[in-house]
C-alpha positions, 0 to 999 in steps of 0.5 A, spaced: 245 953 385 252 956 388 255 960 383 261 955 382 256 950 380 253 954 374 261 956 372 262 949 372 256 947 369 257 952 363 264 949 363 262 942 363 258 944 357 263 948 353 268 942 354 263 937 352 262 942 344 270 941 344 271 934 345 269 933 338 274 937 334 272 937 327 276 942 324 282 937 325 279 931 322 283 933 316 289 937 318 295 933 316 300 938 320 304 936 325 306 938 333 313 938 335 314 935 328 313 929 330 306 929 333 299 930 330 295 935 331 289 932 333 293 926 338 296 934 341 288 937 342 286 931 345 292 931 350 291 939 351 284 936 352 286 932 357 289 936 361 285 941 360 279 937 363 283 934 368 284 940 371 277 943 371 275 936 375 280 937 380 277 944 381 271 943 381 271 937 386 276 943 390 271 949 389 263 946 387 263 940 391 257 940 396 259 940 403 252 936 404 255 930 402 260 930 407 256 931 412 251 927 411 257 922 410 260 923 417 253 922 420 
């Protein structure tokens, strides 16, 4: 397995245990003292995740695929 793979398995995993954000379940404070808490982690989420697809998808993707595409 290519080190980019491993990193973006481990990474894959570590933002899988932080989807279910527990500790905010209970908060009431609000961002920008109009947003939610929890509705402004899953936007950091969001972001956060899409960012790390398009690395992986720059970094990890195997090159086999697009070989065996061409042919």
């Amino acid at each position: 397995m290519k080190p980019a793979a491993l990193v973006a398995t481990i990474v894959f995993i570590l933002l899988a245990i932080l989807h279910q954000d527990v500790w905010n379940w209970d908060n009431t404070e609000l961002v920008f003292e109009f947003l939610p808490v929890g509705l402004a982690y899953h936007a950091g989420y969001s972001i956060t995740a899409a960012l790390f697809w398009w690395l992986v998808s720059k970094f990890a993707w195997p090159a086999t695929i697009e070989k065996w595409a061409d042919e």
